[in-house]
C-alpha distance (Angstrom), angle and dihedral (degrees) to the residues before:
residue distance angle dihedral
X1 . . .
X2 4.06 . .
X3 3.64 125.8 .
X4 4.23 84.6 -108.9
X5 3.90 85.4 62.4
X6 3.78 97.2 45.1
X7 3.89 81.3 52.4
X8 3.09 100.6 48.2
X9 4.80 120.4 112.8
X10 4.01 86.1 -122.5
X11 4.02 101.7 58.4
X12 3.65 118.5 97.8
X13 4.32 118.4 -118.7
X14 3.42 130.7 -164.3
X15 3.60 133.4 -150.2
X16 4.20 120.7 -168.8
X17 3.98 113.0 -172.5
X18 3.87 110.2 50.0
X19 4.12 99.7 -151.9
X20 3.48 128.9 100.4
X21 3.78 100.5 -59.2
X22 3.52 92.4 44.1
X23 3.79 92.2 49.8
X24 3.33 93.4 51.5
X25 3.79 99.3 47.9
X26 3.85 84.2 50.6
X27 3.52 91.4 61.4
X28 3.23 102.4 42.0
X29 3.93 85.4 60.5
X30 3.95 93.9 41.1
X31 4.18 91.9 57.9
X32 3.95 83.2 44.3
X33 3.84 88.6 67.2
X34 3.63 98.6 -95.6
X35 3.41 142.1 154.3
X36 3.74 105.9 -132.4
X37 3.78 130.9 -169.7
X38 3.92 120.7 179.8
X39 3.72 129.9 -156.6
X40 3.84 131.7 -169.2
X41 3.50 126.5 -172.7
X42 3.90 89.9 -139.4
X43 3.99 112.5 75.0
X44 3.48 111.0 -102.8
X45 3.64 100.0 0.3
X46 4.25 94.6 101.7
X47 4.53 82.7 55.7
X48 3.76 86.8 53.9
X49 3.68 92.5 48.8
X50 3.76 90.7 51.3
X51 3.51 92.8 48.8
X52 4.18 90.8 49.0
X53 3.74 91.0 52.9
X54 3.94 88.5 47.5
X55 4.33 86.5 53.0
X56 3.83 82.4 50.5
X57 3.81 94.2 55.1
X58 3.43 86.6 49.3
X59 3.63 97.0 61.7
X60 3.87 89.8 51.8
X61 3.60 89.8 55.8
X62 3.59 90.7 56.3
X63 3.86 96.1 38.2
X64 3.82 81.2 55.9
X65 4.15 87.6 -125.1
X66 4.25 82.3 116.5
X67 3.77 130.0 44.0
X68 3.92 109.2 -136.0
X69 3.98 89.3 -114.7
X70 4.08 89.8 59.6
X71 3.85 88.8 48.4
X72 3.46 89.2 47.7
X73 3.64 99.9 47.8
X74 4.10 90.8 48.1
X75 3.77 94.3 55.7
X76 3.31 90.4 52.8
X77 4.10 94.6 51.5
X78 3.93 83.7 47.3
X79 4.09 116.2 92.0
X80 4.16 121.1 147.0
X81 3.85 108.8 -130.3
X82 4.34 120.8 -115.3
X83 4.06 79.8 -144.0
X84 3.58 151.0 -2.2
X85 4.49 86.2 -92.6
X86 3.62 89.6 75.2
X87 4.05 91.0 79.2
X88 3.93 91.2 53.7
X89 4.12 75.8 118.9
X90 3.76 98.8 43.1
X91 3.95 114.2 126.9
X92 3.96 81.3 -168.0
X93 3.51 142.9 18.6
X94 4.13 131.3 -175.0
X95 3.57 124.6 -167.4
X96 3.75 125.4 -151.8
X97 3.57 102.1 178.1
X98 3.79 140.5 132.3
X99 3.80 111.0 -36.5
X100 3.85 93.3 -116.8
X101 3.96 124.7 114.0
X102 3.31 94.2 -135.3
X103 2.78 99.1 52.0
X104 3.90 102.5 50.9
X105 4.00 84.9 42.2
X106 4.10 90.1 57.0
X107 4.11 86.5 41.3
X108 4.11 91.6 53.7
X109 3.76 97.1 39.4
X110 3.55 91.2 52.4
X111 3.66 87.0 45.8
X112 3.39 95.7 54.8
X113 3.87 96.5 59.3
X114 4.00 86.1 59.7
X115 3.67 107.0 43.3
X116 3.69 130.8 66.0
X117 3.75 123.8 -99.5
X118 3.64 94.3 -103.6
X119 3.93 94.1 50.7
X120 4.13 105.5 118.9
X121 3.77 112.4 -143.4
X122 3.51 122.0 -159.4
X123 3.97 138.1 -174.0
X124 3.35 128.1 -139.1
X125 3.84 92.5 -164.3
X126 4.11 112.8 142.4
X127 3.51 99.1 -165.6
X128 4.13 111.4 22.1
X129 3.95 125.9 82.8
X130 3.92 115.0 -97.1
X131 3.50 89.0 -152.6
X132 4.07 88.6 50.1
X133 4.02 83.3 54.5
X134 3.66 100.8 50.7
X135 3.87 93.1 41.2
X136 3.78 92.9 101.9
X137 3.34 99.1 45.1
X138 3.62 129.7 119.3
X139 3.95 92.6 -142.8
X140 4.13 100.3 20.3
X141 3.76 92.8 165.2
X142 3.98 90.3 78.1
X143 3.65 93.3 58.8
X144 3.73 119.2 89.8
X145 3.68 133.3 156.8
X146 4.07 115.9 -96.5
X147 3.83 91.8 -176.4
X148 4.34 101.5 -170.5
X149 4.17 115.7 -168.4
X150 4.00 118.0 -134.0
X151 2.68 118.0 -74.2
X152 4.03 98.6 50.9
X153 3.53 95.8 -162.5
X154 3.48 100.2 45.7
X155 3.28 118.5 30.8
X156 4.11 104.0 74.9
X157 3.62 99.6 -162.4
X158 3.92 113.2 107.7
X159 3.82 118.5 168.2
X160 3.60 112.3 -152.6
X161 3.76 110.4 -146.8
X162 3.97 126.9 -151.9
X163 4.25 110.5 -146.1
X164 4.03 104.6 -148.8
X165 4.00 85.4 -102.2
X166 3.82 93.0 41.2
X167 3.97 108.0 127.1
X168 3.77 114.5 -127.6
X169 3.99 92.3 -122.1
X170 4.10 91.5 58.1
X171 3.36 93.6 51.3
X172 4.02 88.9 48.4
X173 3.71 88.2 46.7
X174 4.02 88.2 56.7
X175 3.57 97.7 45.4
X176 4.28 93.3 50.5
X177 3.54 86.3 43.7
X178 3.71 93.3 53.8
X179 3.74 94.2 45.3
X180 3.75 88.5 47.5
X181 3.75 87.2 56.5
X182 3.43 86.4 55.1
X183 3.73 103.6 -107.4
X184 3.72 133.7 126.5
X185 3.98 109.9 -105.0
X186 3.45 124.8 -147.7
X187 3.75 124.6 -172.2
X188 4.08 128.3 -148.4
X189 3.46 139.2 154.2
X190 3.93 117.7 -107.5
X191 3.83 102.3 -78.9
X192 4.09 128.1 157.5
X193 4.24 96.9 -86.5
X194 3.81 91.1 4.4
X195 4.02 102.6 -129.9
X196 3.55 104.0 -45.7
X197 3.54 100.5 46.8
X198 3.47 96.5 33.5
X199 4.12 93.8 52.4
X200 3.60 97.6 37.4
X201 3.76 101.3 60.1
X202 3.76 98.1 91.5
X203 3.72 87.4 56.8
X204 3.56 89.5 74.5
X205 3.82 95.8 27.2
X206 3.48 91.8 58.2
X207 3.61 98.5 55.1
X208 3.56 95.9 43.1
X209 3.98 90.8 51.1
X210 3.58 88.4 56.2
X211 3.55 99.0 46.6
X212 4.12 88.8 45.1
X213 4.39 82.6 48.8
X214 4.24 80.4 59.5
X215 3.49 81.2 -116.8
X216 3.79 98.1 145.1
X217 3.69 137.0 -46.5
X218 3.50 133.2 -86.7
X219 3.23 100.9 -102.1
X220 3.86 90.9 55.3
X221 3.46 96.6 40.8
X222 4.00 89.9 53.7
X223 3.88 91.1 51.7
X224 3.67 95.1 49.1
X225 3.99 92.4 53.1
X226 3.84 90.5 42.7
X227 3.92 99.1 44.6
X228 3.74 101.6 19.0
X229 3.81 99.1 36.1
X230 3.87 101.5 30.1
X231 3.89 96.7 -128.3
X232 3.71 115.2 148.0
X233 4.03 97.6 -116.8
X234 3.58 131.2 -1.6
X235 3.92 123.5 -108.2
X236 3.56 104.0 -103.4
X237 4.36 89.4 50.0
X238 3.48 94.1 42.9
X239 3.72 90.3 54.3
X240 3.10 99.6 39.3
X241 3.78 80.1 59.9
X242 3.45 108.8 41.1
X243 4.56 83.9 48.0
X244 3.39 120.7 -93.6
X245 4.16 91.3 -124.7
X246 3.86 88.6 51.7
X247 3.84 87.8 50.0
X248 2.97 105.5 40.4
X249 4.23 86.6 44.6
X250 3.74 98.3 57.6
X251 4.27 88.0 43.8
X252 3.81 93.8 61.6
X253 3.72 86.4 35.1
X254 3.50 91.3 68.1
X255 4.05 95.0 36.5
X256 3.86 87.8 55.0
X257 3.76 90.5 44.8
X258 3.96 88.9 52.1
X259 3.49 90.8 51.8
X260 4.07 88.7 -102.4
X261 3.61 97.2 -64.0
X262 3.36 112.8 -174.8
X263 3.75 96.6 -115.3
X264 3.15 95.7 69.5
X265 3.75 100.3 48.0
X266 4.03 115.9 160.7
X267 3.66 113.8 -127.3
X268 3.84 123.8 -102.9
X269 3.57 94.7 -151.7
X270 3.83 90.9 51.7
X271 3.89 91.6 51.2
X272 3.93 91.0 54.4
X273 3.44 77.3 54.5
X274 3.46 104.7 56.4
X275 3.93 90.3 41.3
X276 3.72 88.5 58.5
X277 3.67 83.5 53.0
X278 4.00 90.2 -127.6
X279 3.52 87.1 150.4
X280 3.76 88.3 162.9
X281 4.13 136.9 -130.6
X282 3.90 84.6 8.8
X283 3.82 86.8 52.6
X284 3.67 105.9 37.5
X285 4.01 85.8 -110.0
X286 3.63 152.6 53.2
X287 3.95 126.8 119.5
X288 3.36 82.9 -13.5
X289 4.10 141.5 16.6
X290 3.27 137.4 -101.7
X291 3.49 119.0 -171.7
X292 3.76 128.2 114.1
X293 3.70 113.5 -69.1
X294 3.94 91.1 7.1
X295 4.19 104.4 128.4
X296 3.69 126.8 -150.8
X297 3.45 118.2 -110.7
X298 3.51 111.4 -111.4
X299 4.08 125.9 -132.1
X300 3.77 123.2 -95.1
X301 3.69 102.4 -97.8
X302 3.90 113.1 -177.4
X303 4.06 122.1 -127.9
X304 3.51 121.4 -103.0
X305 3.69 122.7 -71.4
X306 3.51 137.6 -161.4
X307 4.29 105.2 -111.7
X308 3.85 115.7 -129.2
X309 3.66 122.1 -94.5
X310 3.68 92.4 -127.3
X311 4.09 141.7 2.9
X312 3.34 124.1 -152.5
X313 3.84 114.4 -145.7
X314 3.79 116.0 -139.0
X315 3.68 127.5 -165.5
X316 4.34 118.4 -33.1
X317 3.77 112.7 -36.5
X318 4.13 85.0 -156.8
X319 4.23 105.7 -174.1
X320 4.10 83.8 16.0
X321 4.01 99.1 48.8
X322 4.01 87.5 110.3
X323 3.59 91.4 63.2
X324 4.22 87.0 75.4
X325 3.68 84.9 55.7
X326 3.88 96.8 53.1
X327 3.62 89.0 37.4
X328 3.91 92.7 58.0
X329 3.50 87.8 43.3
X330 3.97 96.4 56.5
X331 4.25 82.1 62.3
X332 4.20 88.8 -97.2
X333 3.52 115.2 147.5
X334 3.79 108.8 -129.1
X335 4.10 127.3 -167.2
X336 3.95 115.6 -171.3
X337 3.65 122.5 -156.1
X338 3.90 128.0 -164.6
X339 4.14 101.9 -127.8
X340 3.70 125.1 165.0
X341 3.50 98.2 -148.4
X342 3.71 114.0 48.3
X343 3.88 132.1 21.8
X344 3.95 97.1 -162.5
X345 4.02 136.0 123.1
X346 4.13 116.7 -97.7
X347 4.07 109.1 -133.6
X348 4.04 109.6 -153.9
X349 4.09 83.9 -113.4
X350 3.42 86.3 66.5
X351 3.73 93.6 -112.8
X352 4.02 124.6 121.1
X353 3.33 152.8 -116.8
X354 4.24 127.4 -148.3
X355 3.48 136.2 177.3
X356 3.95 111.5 -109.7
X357 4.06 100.3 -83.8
X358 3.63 114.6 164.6
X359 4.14 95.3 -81.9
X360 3.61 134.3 96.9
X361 3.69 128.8 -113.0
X362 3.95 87.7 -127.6
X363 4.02 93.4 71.8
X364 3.73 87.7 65.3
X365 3.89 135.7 71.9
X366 3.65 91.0 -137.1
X367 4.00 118.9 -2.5
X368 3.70 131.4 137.6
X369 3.55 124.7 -167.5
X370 3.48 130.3 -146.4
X371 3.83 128.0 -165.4
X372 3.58 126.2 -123.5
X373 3.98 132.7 -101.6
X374 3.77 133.9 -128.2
X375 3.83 75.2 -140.8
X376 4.19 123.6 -10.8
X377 3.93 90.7 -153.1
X378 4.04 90.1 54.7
X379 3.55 95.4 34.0
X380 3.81 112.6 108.5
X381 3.89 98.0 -178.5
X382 4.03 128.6 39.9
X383 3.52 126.9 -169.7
X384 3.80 132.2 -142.0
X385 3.79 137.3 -164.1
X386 3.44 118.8 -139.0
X387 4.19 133.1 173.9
X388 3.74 124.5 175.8
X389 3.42 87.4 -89.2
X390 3.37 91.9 83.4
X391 3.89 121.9 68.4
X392 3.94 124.5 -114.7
X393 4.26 82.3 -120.5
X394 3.80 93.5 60.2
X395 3.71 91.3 40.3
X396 4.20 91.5 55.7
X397 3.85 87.4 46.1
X398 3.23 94.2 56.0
X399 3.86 101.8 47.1
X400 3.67 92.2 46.6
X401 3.44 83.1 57.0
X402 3.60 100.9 56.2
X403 3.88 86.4 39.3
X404 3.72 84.9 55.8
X405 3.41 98.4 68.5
X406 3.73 95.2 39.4
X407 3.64 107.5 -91.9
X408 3.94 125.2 125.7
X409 3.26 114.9 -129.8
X410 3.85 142.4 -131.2
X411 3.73 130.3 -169.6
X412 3.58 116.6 -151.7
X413 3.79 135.2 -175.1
X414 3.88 121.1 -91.9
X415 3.37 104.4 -77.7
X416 3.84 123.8 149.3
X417 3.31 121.2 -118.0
X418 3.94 87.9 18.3
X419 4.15 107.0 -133.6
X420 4.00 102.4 -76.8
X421 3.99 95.0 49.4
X422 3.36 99.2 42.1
X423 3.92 102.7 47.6
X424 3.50 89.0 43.5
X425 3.71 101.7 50.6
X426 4.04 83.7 45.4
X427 3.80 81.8 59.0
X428 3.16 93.3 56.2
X429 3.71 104.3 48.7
X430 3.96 96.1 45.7
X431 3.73 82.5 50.9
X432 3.80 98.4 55.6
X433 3.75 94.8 37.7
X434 4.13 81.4 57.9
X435 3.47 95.9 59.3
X436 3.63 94.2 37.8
X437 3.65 86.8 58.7
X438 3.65 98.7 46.9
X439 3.52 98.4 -111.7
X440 3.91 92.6 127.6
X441 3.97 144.6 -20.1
X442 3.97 115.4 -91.3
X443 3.96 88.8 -108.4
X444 3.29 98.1 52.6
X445 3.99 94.5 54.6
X446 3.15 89.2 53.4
X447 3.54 96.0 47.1
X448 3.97 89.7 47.5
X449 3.91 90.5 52.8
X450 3.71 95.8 53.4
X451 3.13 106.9 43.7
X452 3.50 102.0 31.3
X453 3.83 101.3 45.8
X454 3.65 99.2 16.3
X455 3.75 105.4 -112.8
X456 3.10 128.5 172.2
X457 3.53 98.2 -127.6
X458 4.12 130.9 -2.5
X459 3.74 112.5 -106.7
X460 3.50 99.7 -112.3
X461 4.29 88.1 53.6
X462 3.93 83.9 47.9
X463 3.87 88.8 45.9
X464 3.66 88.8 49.1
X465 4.32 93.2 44.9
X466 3.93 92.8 46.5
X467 4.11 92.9 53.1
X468 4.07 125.7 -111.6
X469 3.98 101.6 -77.2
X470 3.83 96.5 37.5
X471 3.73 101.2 93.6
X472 3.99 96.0 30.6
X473 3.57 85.7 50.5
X474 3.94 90.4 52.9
X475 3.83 96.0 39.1
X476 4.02 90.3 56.1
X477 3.74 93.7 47.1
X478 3.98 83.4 48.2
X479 4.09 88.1 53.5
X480 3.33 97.2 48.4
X481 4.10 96.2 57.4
X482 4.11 82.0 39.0
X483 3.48 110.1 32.4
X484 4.09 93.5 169.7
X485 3.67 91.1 105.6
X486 3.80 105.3 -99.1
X487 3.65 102.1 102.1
X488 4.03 93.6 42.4
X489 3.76 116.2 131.3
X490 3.89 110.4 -113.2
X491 3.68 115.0 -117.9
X492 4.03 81.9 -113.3
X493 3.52 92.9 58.6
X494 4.02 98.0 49.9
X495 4.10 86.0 45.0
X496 3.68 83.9 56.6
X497 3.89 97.7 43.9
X498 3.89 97.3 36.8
X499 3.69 99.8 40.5
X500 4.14 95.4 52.5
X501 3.85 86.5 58.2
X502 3.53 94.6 53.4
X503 3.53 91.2 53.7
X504 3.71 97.3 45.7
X505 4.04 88.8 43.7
X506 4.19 87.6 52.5
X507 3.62 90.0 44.9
């Protein structure tokens, strides 16, 4: 059977595991053209799926996203199955069941006695090994991971995952028949977290580190990723979102299943969490609450300042250089200097200003720090890192700078890296040492991180926009100050770094 055929309205698909993931994947293949049977293991739970999807249909109707004929005509190709025997005809069938191997290994091997030889299976697990899954199978090379994001239906990133013993043609069959459903297919090989899961993690790491370091508080932290570093939501909200138990779960699934390297460290704060059972939204609170009346807390946001009469422009700002522009443009006089040893903004105190590098405010007389942007002319918030070192003069220079050109501020604690540089450069390095190791192509990272967590760019674009040495650089500050391990460069990433200055130095 070709991937066409597989594709094709007529061809029956199953879906095991009846909640939301399993609802959604349903869907997905019922507005594909599909026939689509359901089966639960609980009594009566795979009829009250079929009758949710039907509700959801509904709501397209009257959303006008579905004519009445297409809702029609789905309900109709929707039935829930008495018992696994009623996909002897399947040419595919996804599970979305508990996220145990056993239990996926017991679901496929009974499968397997029902369905014809040339029936693909697929798993839509998020934090298991495909190749794990298919191990007890009679045929494993026709199962392969089809790993959907909630919600189904919307979200149109689908990573299609290849098991060790997963034949070329089943994965190809997956990916067509994703892309016929009208999703975006990703490939990768089977890897702890895949690529979303595996690149995302310092995401959340990174804001949790800094908020452990008594950097800042969630709230602030969240506003400076969202307005200052252009992400979607912030850590904390997006966890508190997603469930702090199912976050939490799939992190120290992937730290387990890399033999708990330290890179992928789970968060102490986020276990006390989960203990507490503050799961969040789902549980009326997490980093923050939920119920009626309760308000969020808002971001520090620093008074106004007066803005310097004058900056003096030291050495290449590199990912900052559009700050002179905005700075000019706000009416403030700027003077740049060539100097070989610093590329940093001169204060009329005397005291500085540096782009977020890796080092702490506290190893100079009189440094501040401020954290990159997704974009400084789109940024409405900027961050800066401040220690004692630094006097209260420089700090109100500085902020009335930043205010000058429009942006609120926040002032953070010392940390290195600040939260912006660090998470991103983290990014970056997990997403080289990926394709290093094979786990997927540069373009599909990218295209996994986009559109499957909403960033603003893919790591390897951001790699690519911040120059060769600016996230090595970073990382190797980082692993100085923390030498356990988890801000080391990968091998990848100094391959990547080193090699492009050889070339340019040869050319």
């Amino acid at each position: 059977m070709t991937a066409l055929e597989l594709g094709s309205p007529e061809r029956l698909v199953g879906v095991v595991g009846t909640g939301t993931m399993g609802q959604g994947i349903a869907q997905v293949a019922l507005t594909a053209g599909h026939p689509v049977r359901l089966y639960d293991a609980v009594p009566g739970r795979a009829q009250e799926a079929a009758d949710a999807i039907a509700a959801r249909l509904d709501r397209l109707v009257d959303k006008g996203r579905l004519d009445a004929a297409e809702r029609d005509a789905a309900r109709a190709r929707l039935s829930p199955a008495e018992s696994l025997e009623e996909f002897a005809g399947a040419a595919l069938v996804v599970e979305a069941v508990l996220e145990r191997l056993d239990v996926k290994q017991q679901l496929f091997t009974d499968l397997e006695e029902i369905v014809g030889d040339d029936c693909l299976l697929a798993t839509n697990t998020s934090s298991l090994s495909v190749t794990a899954v298919g191990g007890a199978l009679r045929l494993p090379g026709r199962l392969v991971g089809l790993h959907f994001f909630n919600p189904a239906p919307l979200m149109p990133l689908v990573e299609v995952v290849s098991g060790a013993a997963t034949d070329v043609t089943a994965a190809t069959r997956a990916y067509e028949t994703a892309r016929a459903w009208g999703k975006t297919p990703v490939v990768c090989a089977d890897t702890p977290g895949f690529i979303v899961n595996r690149i995302a993690r310092p995401f959340y790491a990174e804001a949790f580190a800094v908020y452990e370091e008594q950097g800042a508080q969630p709230a602030t932290i969240d506003a400076v990723l969202r307005e200052c570093g252009g992400f979607k939501m912030g850590a904390f909200e997006l966890t508190d979102l997603i469930g702090q138990d199912v976050n939490e779960a799939v992190t120290r699934s992937v730290w387990e299943a890399f033999f708990q390297d330290v890179k992928f460290r789970p968060s102490l704060a986020q276990r006390r969490l989960v203990e507490a059972g503050m799961h969040g939204r789902k549980s009326g609170r997490g980093w923050y609450a939920y119920a009626d009346g309760e308000e969020r807390p808002e971001p520090h946001t620093a008074q106004p300042a007066q803005a310097p009469a004058y900056v003096v422009a030291e050495g290449d700002l590199g990912p900052a250089a559009e700050l002179l522009t905005l700075i000019r443009e706000a009416g403030i006089p700027v003077r740049e200097e060539d100097e070989d040893n610093g590329t940093r903004l001169v204060l009329p105190s005397g005291g500085q200003l540096a782009l977020a590098d890796g080092q702490t405010s506290v190893e100079y007389r009189d440094v501040i720090y401020f954290d990159l942007a997704f974009d400084y002319r789109a940024a409405t918030r900027l961050a800066l890192a401040t220690s004692q070192q630094a006097s209260p003069q420089t700090l109100r220079e500085a902020t009335g700078l930043f205010q000058a050109i429009g942006k609120d501020v926040s002032v953070i604690g010392d940390v290195p890296g600040m939260i912006v540089a660090r998470t991103v450069a983290r990014l970056i390095d997990l997403a080289h040492d990926a394709v290093a190791k094979g786990v997927a192509t540069p373009e599909d990272i990218d295209t996994a991180m986009r559109l499957g967590v909403n960033y603003p760019l893919g790591p390897v674009e951001w790699s690519r926009k911040l120059g060769k040495n600016w996230a090595y650089s970073l990382l190797d500050d980082l692993h100085l100050r923390d030498p356990s391990g988890r801000y080391a460069p990968s091998l990848a990433l100094y391959r990547h770094s080193y090699a492009s200055d050889k070339r340019e130095g040869s050319a």
